[in-house]
N, C-alpha and C positions, 0 to 999 in steps of 0.2 A: 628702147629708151622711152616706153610711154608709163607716164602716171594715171594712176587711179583717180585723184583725187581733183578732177577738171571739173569746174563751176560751167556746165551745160555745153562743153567746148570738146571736141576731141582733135589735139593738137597735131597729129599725123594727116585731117585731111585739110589743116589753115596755113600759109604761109606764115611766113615772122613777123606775127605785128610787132613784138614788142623787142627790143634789146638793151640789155643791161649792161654797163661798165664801170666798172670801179675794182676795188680790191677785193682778192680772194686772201683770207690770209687764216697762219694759223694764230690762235690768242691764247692766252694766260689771263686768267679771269680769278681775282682772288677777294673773297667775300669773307665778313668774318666765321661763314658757317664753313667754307668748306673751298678749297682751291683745286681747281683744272688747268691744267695745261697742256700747251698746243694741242686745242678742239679747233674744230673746225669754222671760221669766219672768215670777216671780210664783211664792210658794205653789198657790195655785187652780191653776195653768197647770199647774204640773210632776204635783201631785196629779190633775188629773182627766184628765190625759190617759193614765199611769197606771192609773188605776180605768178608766179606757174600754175597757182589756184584758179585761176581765173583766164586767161589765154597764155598763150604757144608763147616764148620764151628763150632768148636767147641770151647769151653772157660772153665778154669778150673782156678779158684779164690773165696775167701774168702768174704762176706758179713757178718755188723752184724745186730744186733737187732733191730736198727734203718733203716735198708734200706727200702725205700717204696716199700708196692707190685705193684704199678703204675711201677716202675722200672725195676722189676721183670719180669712183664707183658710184658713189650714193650724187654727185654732180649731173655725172650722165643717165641716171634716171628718171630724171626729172626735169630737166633742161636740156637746151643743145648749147653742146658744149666745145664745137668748133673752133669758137672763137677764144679758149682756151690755149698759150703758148708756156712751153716749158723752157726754163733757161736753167741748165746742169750743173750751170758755172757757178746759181749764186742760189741763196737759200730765200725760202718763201717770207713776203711780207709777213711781218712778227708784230702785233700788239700785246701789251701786257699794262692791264689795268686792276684797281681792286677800287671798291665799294664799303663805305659805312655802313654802321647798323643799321640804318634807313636807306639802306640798298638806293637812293634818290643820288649819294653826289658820288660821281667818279672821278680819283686821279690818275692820271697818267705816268707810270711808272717808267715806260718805255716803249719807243716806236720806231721799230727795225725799218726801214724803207727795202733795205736790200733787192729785191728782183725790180722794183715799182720805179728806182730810182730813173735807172738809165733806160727804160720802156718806154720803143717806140710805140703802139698800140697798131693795127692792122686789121682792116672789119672784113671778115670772110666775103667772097663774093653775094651768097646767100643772104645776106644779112643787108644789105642796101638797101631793099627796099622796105626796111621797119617803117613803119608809121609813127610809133612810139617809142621814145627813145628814155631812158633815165641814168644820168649820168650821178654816178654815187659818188660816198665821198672818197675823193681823188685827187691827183695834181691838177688844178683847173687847168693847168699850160696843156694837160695831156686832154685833158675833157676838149677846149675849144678844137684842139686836132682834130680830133676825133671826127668831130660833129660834121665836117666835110664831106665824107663817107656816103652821109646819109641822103640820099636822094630826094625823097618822098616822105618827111618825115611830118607828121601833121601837130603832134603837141612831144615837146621837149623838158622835161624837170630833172633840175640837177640841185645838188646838196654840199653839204662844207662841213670842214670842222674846225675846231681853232687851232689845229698844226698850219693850216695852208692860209688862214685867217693872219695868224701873227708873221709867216713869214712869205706869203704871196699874195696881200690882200690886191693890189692893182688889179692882179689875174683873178682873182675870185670874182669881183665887180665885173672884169670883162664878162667873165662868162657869163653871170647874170643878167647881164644886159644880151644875152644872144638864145636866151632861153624864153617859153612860155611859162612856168612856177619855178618856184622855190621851195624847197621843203627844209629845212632848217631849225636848231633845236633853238631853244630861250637863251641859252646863256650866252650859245653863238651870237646870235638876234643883238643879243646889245653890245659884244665884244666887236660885232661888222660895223654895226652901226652907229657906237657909241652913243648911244639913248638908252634908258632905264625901262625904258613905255615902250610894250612888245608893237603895240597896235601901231603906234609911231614909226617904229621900227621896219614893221613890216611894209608902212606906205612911204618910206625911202626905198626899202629895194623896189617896189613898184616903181619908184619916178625913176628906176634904171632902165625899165624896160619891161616885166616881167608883168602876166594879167594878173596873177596873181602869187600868193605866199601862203604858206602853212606853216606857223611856229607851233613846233613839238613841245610839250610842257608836261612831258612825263609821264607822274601818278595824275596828273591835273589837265590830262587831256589835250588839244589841239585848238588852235586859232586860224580857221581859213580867212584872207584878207582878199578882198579884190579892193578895185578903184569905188566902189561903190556901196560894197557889204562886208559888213564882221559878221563872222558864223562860230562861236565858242561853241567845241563840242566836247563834252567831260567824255576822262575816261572811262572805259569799260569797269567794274568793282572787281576786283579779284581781293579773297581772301589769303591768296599766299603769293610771292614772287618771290622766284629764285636768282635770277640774271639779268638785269636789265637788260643787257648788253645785249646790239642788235634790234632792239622794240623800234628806234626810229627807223632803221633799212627796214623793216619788216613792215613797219607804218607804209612807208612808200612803196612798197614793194604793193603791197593790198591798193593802195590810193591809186596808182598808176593801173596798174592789173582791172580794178575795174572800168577805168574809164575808157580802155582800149577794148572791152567786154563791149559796152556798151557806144564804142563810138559816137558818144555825143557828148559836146559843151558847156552844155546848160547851166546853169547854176543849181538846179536842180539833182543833176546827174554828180556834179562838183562835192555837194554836201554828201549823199549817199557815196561816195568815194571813201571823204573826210571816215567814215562811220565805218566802213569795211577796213580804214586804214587802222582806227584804232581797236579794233575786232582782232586782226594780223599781229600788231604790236601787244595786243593779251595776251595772243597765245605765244608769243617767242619769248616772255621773261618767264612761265612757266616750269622752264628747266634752261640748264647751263647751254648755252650755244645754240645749234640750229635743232637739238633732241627733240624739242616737241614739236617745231613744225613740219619736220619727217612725218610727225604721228598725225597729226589735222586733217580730216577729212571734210570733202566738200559738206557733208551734213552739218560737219562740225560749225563752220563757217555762216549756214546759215540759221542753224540756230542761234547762236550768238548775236548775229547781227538783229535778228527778231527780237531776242530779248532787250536788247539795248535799243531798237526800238518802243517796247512797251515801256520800258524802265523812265525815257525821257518824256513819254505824252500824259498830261493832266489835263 
């Protein structure tokens, strides 16, 4: 189960810094060029494989009866996959979304809970002593569970989306008050907070508890907020996108990945995150589902991120 493609880390001789939870699911992804279905996703999915760029990597979610062991296969290559439970009885989380010609807005056509509903979630033994935890988008009821588990965990970021927003906002707030960030998209940002003004936005979830917030803003890049600093950092330029879908797990996934690389707080450390995060998020809309960041190699990663450093200094 080892990857090639470790950012200076080789994950067989590190414990588990990091672990992921949220949904593994299959999706239906329909754009006007060209329709997929059930590929391979899931928040957890896109996120940890992701953070497996960069350090050792684990994943604790729900599949059911239907998931391919094609899937499976390409999971255990790359993560540990443990913390992985199969339920026979009921069929795998199902998203199905499609995208306008400006590939930027997505509807929601339908969203299968099936395996995710009645999941208890249970963290391998191995897995207690993460440092890093990221709790994807999920039932926050199941996230705050979770989060018991963790022993020794030193920085905590968890995400939302407007399914659990419109029907468990109480629970969404709890959890964010029991976390250190937020990663959260725009549109979320003011359907939680009910404000127009991201920045505004972002410094209410703060006064819940959280140092800081990251509003994902798409083709238009990211907003890290602490109590203190705005950090607007544009997106990466790509001339082609295929798939959005997945760019914000994949954002986090790169955002968390490096900061557990680097074990430190900094604000410094904070923004070079922000920048690997939206480096991770270029390359997963590249092709339909998790296909191109299968193919991303550590070089890949830091050429990009160089360039997008030269791109932004005048």
């Amino acid at each position: 189960m080892k990857s090639e493609n470790l950012l200076e880390l080789d994950i067989f001789h590190l414990r588990h810094m990091l672990t992921v939870f949220g949904t593994i699911a299959l999706d239906t992804t329909r754009t006007p060029f060209k329709i997929e279905s059930n590929i391979l996703g899931g928040a957890a999915t896109f996120a940890s494989i992701a953070s497996s760029m960069f350090t050792e990597t684990s994943i604790v979610g729900i599949v059911g009866s239907d998931f391919p062991e094609e899937y499976r296969n390409i999971l255990d290559k790359r993560i540990d996959t443990r913390g992985i439970i199969t339920d026979d009885s009921e069929k795998t989380f199902h998203y199905d979304s499609s995208f306008d010609y400006d590939l930027a807005h997505r509807t929601t056509i339908k969203t299968e809970l099936n395996v995710i509903r009645q999941f208890e979630p249970v963290i391998p033994n191995e897995y207690v002593e993460s440092e890093y935890v990221y709790l994807a988008n999920n039932d926050p009821c199941q996230n705050l569970k979770i989060l018991k588990y963790f022993l020794n965990r030193k920085l905590v970021i968890c995400d939302t989306i407007e399914y659990w927003i419109l029907n468990s906002r109480d629970s969404v707030v709890e959890m964010m008050r029991s976390v250190d960030g937020v990663v959260i998209n725009d549109d979320e940002a003011r359907l939680l907070c009910k404000n127009t003004n991201l920045v505004k936005c972002a410094k209410i979830i703060i006064s819940w508890g959280p140092r800081f917030v990251i509003v994902k803003k798409g083709e238009n890049g990211s907003l890290l907020v602490t109590a203190d600093l705005v950090f607007p950092a544009s997106a990466y330029p790509l001339e082609e996108i295929v798939d959005p879908t997945g760019a914000g797990d994949s954002f986090a996934g790169g955002f968390i990945g490096h900061m557990a690389r680097k074990k430190d707080f900094s604000l410094s450390t904070l923004k070079e995150a922000v920048i690997y995060g939206n480096v991770m998020g270029a390359f997963a809309v590249e092709d339909f589902g998790v296909k191109r960041l299968l193919s991303v190699t550590s070089e890949d990663i830091q050429t990009r991120y160089q360039e997008y450093r030269n791109l932004t200094q005048f």
